[in-house]
C-alpha positions as a Markdown table, in Angstrom:
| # | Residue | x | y | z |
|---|---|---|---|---|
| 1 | Unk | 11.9 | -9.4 | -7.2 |
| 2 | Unk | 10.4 | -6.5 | -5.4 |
| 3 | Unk | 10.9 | -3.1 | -4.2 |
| 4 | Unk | 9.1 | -1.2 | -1.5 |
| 5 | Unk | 8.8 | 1.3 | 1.7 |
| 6 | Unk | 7.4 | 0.9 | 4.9 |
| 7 | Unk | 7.1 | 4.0 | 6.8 |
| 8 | Unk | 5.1 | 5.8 | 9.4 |
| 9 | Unk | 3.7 | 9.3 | 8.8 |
| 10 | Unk | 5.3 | 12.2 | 10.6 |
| 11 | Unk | 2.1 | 12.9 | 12.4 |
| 12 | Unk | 2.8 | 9.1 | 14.5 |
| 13 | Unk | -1.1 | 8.8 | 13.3 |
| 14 | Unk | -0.6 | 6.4 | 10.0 |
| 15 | Unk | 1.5 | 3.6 | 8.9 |
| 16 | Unk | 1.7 | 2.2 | 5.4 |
| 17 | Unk | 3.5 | 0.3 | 2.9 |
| 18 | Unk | 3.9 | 0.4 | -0.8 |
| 19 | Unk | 5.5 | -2.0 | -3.2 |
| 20 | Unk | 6.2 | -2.8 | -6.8 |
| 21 | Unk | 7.6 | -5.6 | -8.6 |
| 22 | Unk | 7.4 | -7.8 | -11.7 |
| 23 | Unk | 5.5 | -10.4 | -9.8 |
| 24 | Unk | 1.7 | -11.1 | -10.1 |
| 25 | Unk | -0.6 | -9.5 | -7.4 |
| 26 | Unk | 2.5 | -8.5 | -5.3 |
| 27 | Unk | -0.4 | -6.2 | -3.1 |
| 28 | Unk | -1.6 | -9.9 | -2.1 |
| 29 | Unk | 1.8 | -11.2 | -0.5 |
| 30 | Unk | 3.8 | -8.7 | 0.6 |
| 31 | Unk | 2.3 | -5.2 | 2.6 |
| 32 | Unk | 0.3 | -5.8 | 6.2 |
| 33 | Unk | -0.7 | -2.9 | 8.5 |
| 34 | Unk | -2.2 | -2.5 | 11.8 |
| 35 | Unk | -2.9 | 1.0 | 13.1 |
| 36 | Unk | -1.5 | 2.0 | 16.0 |
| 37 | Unk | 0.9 | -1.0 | 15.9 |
| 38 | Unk | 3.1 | -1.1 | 12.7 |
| 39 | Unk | 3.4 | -2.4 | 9.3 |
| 40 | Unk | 5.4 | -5.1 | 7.4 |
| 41 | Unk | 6.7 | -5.7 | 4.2 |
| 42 | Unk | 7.8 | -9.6 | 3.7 |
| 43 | Unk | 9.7 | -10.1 | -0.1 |
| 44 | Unk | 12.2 | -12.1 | -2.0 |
| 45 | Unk | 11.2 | -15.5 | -1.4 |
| 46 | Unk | 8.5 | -14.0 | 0.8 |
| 47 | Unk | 7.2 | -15.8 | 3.8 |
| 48 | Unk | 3.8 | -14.6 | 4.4 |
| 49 | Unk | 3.5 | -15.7 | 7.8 |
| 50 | Unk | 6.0 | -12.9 | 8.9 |
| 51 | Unk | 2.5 | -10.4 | 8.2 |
| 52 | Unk | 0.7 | -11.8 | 11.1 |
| 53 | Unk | 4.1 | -12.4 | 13.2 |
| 54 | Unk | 5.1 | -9.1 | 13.3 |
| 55 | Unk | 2.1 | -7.7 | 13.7 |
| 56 | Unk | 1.6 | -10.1 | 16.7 |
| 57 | Unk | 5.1 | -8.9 | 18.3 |
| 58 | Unk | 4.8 | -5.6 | 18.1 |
| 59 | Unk | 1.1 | -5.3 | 19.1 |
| 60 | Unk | 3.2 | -7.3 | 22.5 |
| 61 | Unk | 5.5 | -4.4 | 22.6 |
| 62 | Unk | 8.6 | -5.3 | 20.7 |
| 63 | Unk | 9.9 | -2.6 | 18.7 |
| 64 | Unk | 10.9 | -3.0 | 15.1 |
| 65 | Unk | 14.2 | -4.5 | 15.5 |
| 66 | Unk | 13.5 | -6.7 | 17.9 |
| 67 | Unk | 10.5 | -8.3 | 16.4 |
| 68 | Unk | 12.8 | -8.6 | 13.6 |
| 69 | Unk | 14.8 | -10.7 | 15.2 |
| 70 | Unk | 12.2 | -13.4 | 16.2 |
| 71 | Unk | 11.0 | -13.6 | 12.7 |
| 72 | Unk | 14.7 | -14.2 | 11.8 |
| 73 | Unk | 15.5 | -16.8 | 14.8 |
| 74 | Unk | 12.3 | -19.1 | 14.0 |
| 75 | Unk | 12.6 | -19.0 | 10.1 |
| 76 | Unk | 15.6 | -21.5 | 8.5 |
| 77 | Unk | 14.8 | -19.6 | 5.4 |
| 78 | Unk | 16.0 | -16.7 | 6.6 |
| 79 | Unk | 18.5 | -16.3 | 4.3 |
| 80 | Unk | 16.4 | -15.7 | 1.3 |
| 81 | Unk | 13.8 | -13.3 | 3.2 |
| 82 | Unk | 13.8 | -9.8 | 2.7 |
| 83 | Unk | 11.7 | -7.8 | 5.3 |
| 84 | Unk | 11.5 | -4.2 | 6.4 |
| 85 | Unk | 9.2 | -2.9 | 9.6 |
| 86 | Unk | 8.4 | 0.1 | 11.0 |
| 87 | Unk | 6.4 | -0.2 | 14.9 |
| 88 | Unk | 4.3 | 2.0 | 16.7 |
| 89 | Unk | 7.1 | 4.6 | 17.4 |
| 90 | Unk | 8.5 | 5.0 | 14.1 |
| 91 | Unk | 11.5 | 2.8 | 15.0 |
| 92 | Unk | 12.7 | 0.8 | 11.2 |
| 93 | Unk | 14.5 | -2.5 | 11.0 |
| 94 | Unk | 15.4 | -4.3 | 7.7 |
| 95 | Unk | 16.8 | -7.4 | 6.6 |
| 96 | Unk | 18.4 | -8.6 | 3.3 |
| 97 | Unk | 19.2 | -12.4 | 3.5 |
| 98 | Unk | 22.7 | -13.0 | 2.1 |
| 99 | Unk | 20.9 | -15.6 | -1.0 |
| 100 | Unk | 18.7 | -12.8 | -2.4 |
| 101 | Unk | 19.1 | -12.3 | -5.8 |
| 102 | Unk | 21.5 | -9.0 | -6.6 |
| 103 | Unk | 21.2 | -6.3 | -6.6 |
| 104 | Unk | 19.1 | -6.6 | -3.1 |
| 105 | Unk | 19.8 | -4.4 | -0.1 |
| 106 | Unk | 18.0 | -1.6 | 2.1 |
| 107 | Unk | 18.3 | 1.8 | 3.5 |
| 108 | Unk | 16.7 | 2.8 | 7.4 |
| 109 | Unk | 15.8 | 5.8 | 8.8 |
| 110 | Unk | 13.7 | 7.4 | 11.1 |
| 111 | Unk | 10.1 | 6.0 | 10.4 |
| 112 | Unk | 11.2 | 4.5 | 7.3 |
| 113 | Unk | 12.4 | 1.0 | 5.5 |
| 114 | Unk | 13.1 | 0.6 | 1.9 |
| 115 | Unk | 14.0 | -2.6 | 0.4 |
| 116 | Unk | 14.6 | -4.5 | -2.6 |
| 117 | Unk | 15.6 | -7.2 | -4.8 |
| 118 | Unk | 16.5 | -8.5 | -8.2 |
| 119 | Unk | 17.1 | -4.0 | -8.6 |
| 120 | Unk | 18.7 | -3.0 | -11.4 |
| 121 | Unk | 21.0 | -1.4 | -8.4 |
| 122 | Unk | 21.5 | 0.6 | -5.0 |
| 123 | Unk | 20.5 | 3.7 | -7.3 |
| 124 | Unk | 16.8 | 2.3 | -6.8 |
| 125 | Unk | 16.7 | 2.2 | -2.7 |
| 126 | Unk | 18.5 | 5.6 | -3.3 |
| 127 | Unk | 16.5 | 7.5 | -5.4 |
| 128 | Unk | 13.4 | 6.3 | -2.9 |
| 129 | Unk | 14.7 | 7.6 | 0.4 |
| 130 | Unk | 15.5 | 11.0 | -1.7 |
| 131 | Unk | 12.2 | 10.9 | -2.9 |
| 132 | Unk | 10.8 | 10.1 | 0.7 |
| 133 | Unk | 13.0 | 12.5 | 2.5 |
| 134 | Unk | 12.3 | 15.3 | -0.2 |
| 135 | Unk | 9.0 | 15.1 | 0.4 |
| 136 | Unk | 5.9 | 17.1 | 2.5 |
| 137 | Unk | 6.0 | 15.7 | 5.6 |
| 138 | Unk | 2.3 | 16.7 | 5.6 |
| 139 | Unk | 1.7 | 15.0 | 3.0 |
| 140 | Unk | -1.6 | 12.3 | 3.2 |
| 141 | Unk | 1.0 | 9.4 | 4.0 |
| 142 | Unk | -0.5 | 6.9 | 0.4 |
| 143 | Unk | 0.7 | 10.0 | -1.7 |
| 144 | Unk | 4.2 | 10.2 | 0.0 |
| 145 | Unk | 4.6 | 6.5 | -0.1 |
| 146 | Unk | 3.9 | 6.7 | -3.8 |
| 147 | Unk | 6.0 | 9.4 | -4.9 |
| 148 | Unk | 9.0 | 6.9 | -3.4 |
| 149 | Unk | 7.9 | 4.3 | -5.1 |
| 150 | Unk | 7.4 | 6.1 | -8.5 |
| 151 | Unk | 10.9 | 7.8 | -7.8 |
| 152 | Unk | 12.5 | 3.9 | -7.2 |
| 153 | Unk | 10.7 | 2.7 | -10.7 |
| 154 | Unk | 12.0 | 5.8 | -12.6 |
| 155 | Unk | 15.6 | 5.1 | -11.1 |
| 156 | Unk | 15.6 | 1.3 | -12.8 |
| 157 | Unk | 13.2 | -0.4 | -10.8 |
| 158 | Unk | 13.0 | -4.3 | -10.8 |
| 159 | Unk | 15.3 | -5.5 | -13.5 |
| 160 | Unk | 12.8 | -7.9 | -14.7 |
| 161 | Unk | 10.7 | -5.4 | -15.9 |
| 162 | Unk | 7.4 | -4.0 | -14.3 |
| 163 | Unk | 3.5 | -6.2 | -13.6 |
| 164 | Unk | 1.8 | -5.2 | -10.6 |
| 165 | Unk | 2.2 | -2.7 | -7.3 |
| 166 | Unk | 0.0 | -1.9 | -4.1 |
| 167 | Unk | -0.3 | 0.6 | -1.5 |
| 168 | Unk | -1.6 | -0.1 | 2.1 |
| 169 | Unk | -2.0 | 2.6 | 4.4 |
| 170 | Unk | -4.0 | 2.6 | 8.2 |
| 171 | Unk | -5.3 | 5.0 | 10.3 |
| 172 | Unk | -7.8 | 4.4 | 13.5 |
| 173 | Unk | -11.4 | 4.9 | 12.1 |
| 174 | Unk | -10.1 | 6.1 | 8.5 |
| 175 | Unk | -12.0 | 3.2 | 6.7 |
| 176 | Unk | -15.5 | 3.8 | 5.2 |
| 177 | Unk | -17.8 | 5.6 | 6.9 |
| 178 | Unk | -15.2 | 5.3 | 10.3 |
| 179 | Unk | -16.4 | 1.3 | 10.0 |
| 180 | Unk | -12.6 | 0.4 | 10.0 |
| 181 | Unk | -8.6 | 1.8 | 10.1 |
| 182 | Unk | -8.1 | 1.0 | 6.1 |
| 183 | Unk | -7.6 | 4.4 | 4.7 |
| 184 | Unk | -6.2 | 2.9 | 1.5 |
| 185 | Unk | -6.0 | -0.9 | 0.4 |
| 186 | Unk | -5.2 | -0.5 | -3.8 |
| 187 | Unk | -3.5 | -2.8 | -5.7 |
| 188 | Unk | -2.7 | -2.9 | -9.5 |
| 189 | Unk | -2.1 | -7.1 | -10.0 |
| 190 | Unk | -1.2 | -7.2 | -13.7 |
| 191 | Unk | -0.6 | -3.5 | -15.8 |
| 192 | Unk | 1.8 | -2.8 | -17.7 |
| 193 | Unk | 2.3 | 0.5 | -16.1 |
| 194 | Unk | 1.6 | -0.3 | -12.7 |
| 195 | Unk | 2.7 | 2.6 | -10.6 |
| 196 | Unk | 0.7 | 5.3 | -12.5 |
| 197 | Unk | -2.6 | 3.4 | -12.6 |
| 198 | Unk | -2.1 | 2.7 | -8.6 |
| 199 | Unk | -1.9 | 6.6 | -8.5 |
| 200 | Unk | -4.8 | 7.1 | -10.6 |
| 201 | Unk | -6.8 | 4.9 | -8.2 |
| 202 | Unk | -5.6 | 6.9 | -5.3 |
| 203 | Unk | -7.0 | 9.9 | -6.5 |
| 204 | Unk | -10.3 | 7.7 | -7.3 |
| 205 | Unk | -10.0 | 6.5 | -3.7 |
| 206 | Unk | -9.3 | 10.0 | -2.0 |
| 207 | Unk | -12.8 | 11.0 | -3.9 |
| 208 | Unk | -15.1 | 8.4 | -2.9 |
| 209 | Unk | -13.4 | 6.5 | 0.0 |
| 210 | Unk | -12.0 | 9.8 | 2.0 |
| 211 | Unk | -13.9 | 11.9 | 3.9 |
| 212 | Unk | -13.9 | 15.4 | 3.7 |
| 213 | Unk | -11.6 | 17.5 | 5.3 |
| 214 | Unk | -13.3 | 21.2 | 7.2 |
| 215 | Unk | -12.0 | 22.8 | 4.3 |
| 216 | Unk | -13.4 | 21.2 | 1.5 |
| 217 | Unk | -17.1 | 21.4 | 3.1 |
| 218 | Unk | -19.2 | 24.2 | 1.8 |
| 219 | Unk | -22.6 | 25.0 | 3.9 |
| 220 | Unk | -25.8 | 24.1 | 2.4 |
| 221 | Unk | -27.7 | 27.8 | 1.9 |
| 222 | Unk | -31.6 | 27.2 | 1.4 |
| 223 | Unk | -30.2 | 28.4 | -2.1 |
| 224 | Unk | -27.9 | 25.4 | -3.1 |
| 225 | Unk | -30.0 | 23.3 | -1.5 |
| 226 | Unk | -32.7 | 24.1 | -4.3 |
| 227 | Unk | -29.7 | 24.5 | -6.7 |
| 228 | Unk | -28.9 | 21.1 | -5.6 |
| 229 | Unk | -32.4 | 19.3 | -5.4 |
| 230 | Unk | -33.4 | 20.4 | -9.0 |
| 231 | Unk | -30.0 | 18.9 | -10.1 |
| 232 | Unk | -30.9 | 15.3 | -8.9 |
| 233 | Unk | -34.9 | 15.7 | -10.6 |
| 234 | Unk | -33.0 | 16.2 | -13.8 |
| 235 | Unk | -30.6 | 13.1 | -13.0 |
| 236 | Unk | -33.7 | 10.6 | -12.8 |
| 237 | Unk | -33.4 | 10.6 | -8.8 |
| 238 | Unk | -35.7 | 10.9 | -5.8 |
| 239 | Unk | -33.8 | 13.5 | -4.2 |
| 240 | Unk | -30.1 | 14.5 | -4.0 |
| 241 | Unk | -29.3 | 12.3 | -0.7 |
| 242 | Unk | -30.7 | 9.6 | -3.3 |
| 243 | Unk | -28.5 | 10.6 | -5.8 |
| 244 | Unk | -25.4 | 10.9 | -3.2 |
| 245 | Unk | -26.0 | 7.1 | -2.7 |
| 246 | Unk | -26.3 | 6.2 | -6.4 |
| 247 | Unk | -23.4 | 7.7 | -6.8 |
| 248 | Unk | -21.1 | 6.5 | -3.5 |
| 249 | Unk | -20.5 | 9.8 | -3.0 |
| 250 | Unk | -21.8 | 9.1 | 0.9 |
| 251 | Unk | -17.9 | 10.4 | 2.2 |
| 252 | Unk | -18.8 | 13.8 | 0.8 |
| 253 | Unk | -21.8 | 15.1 | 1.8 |
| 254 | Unk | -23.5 | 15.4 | 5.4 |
| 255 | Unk | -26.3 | 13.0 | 6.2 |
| 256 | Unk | -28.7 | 16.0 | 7.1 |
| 257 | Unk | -27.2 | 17.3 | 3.8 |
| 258 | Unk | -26.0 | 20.8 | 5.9 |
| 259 | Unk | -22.5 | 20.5 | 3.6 |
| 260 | Unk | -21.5 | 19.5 | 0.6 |
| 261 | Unk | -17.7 | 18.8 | -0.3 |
| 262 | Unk | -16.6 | 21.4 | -3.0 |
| 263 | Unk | -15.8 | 18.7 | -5.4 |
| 264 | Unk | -19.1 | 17.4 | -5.5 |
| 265 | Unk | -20.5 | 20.7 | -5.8 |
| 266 | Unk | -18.2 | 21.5 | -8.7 |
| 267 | Unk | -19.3 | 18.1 | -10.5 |
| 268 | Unk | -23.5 | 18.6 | -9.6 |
| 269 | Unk | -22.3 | 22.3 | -11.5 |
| 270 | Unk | -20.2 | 20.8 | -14.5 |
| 271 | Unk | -17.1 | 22.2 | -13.7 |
């Protein structure tokens, strides 16, 4: 009833997964991550225990397959499980349990696992790992998972139809503010376009929950700074830190405000 990729980004710094399927709050049951460990996708008749499981055997050092294979021994329901992991080293195991519902299989590769069931057929998995292998390898790893998961929906998708989809992606101190490794935790429960509203929240989330890259920071001249404080007296605020903070804009500009990211300065100048 579900389709979705687990992968590592080509960096070794990020893993992620993302997954769609006509199935309420799928982002609830199915993706778990740990940075510098792995991640997990459990579907079909999903057991949700596997999240923490695997998590727990490959934070002990087992590699993808072989935690794979203790989920698999200590589980009698193996046969209607669906799983894909990806560990610490990139290293992908899947399993498709032989009562899934057809179509239902899975492709591996290097840093990668895509899976699925109840597909309209292997065109789906297919058009995925294109989509994954096609693109930047650069890439921020949420956008690449996306564009696989978009490119899997496009191809057929879940055969049921479309409801819900979620994208889970960790990175050490990539959570807000460097409190945490969440770089992305969205999930769309019930749309009737799932996949594009998960990727209008990502660009949401890249604005207000992703810090700034060097790039995007432009240096606060005694001249913008005025530019800038005259801008928040017109908003209402105290001062334009204060109206950072009304605004959760905190990611993208410096406490001591000596930068401002260029896409805040563009909205302070309407553009």
């Amino acid at each position: 009833m579900t389709f979705s990729i687990v992968a590592r980004s080509a960096d070794g710094e990020s893993w992620g997964v993302a997954v769609a399927s006509k199935f309420l709050a799928v982002g609830s049951a199915v993706p778990a991550a740990v940075a510098g460990v792995g991640a997990i996708a459990t579907q079909a008749h999903a057991n949700v225990a596997y999240k923490g499981q695997a998590l727990a055997h490959l934070d002990d050092g087992a590699t993808a397959s072989v935690a794979l294979q203790r989920l698999l021994e200590e589980d009698d329901g193996r046969d209607q499980r669906q799983v894909g992991i990806v560990d610490v080293d990139g290293n992908a195991a899947s399993h498709t349990g032989p009562a899934c519902l057809d179509w239902a299989g899975s492709l591996t590769g290097d840093g990668y696992a895509i899976q699925g069931n109840i597909l309209t057929g292997s065109e789906v998995v297919e058009a995925m790992e294109a989509a994954w292998l096609g693109s930047d390898p650069e890439a921020p790893l949420a956008r690449r998972l996306l564009a696989a998961l978009a490119a899997g929906d496009q191809a057929g998708g879940d055969s049921r139809g479309r409801q819900s989809a979620a994208v889970l992606v960790v990175r050490e101190d990539a959570g807000y503010d460097g409190g945490d490794d969440i770089a992305v935790d969205l999930r769309v429960d019930d749309h009737a376009a799932p996949i594009p509203e998960l990727l209008r929240l990502l660009d949401l989330n890249d604005l207000y929950l992703t810090a700034s890259t060097e790039a995007e920071k432009v240096p606060v001249t005694p001249e913008i700074e005025a530019e800038l404080e005259a801008f928040a007296r017109a908003q209402g605020a105290r001062d334009f830190l204060a109206w950072v903070g009304s605004e959760n804009y905190e990611m993208r500009v410096a406490d001591d405000l000596s930068w401002i990211d260029e896409q805040i300065l563009a909205i302070v100048r309407g553009s």
